[in-house]
C-alpha positions in Angstrom: 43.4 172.5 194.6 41.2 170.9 191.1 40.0 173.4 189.3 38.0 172.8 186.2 38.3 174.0 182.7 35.3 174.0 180.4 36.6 174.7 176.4 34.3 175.2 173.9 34.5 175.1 170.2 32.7 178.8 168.9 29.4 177.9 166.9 28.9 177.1 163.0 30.4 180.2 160.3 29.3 180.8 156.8 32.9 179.4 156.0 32.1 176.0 158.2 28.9 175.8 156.2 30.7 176.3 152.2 33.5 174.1 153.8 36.5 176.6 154.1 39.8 176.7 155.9 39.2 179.6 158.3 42.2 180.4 160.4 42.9 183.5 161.5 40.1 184.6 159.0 37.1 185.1 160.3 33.6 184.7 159.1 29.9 185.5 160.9 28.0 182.6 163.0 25.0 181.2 160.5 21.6 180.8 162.5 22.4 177.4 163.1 25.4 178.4 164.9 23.7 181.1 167.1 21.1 178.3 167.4 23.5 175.8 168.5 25.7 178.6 171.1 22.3 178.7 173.0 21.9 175.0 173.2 25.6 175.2 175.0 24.0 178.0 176.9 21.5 175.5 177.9 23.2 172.8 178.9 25.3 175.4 181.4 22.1 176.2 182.5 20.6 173.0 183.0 23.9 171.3 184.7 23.7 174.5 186.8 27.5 175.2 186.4 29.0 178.6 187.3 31.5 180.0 185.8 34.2 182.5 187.8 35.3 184.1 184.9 35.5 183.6 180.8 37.8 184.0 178.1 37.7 183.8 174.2 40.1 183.5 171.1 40.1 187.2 170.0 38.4 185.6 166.7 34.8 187.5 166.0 33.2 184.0 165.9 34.7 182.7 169.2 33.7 186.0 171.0 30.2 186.2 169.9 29.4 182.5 170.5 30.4 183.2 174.2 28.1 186.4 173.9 25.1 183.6 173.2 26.2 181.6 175.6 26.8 184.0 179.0 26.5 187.4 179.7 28.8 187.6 182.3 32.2 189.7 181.3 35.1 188.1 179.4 38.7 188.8 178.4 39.7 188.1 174.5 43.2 186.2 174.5 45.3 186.1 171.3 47.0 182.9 172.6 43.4 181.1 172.0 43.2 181.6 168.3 42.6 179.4 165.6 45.9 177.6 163.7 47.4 180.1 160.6 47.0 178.1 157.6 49.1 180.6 155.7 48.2 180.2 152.3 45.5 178.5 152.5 43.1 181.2 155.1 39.7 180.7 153.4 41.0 178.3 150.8 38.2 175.3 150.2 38.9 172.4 152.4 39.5 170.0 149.1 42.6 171.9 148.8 43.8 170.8 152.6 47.4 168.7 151.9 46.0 166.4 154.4 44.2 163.1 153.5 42.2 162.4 156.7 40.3 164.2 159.3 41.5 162.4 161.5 45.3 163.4 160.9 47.1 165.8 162.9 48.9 168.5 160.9 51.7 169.0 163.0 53.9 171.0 159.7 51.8 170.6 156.9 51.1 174.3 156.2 54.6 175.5 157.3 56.0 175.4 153.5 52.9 177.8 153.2 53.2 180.6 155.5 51.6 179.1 158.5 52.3 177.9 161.8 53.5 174.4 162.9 50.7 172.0 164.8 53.2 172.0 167.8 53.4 175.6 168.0 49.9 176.3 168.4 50.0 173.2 171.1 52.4 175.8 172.6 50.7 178.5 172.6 47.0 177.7 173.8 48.4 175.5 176.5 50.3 178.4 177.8 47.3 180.8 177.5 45.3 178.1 179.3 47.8 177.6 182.1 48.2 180.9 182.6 44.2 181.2 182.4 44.0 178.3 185.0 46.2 179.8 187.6 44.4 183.0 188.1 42.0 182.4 191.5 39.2 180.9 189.5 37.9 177.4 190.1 35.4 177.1 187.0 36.6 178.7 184.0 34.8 179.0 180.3 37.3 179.5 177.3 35.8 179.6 173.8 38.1 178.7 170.8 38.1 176.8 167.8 38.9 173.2 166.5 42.5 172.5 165.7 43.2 175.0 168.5 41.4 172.6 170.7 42.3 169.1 169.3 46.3 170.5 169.6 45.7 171.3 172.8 43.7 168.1 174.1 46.3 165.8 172.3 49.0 166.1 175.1 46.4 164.8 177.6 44.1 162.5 175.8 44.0 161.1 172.0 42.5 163.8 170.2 41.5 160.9 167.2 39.0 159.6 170.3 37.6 163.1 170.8 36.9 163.5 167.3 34.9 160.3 166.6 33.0 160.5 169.3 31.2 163.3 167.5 33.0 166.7 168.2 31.6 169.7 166.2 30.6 173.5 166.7 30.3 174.6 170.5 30.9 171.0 171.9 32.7 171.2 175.4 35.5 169.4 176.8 35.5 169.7 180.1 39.5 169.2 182.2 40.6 169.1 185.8 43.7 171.0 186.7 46.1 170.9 189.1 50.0 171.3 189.5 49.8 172.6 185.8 48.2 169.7 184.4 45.0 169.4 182.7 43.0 165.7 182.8 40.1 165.2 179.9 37.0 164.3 182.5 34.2 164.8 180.1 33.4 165.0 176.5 29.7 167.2 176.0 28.3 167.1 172.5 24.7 168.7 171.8 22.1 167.3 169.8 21.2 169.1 166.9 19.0 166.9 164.9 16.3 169.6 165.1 18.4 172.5 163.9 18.5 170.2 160.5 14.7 170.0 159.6 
């Protein structure tokens, strides 16, 4: 039986906003990010899609975006969290070894105390398989970028999901079945007004 997965990216944090390598740091949603977690909210609303049950990286930021977003309970999953950057947890992005946004970084922050891309493709796709065979049919995880693009690049090119506009609390929405996960929909808000 399909089941669908609907996996968020948590709103905009102070360290988003003064461009900073969060991690397993953590730092508080800005008013545009509580803004822009009720805009997701919204669109649930809107679409009028139910959720069975909802889960969130164990991060502050991922948990209280899916506080804006449902009131229904939740469990916080460990597995969900953002990639360790070792060295580099609240570092300024400038510093990142990488040259494009667009590159994956599989190992580059191994040599600094943090975890290997591949790894954290591990370990949110076994959170979320083990999250997708529980007897729920439409499921909400909250979570954060790399987590997300590591995750979505053994089913669909991640590059694609990021040029076609992926930011705080977009959705990807995948079907699952027989422990596989299909990209059906890519849902990014506008936030145009949130800027004026």
């Amino acid at each position: 039986m399909t089941k669908n997965l609907y996996i968020m990216r948590h709103g905009q944090t102070i360290f988003n906003e003064r461009g900073k390598m969060q991690g397993w740091s953590d730092a508080p949603l800005t008013d545009k990010g509580i803004a822009q977690a009720k805009i997701a909210g919204k669109y649930f609303k809107d679409n009028d899609i139910h959720f069975d049950a909802a889960y969130s990286s164990s991060s502050e930021r991922a948990t209280d975006t899916l506080e804006l977003v449902t009131d229904m309970p939740y469990e916080r999953r460990k597995g969900l969290r953002e990639m360790y950057f070792g060295l580099f947890e609240g570092e300024n992005k400038d510093l990142n070894p990488l040259n494009s946004r667009y590159e994956l970084f599989y190992d580059a922050f191994v040599q600094y105390g943090g975890e290997d891309m591949v790894d954290v493709q591990k370990r949110v796709t076994k959170e979320l398989i083990d999250i997708m065979n529980n007897d729920n049919d439409n499921v909400l995880v909250v979570s954060h970028y790399v987590s997300i693009l590591a995750f979505t690049n053994q089913w669909y090119d991640s590059v694609k999901v990021l040029k076609s506009g992926f930011t705080n609390c977009s959705i990807i929405k995948f079907s699952f079945d027989d422990d596989k996960f299909k990209l059906e929909e890519i849902i990014n808000h506008d936030y145009s007004d949130l800027d004026k």
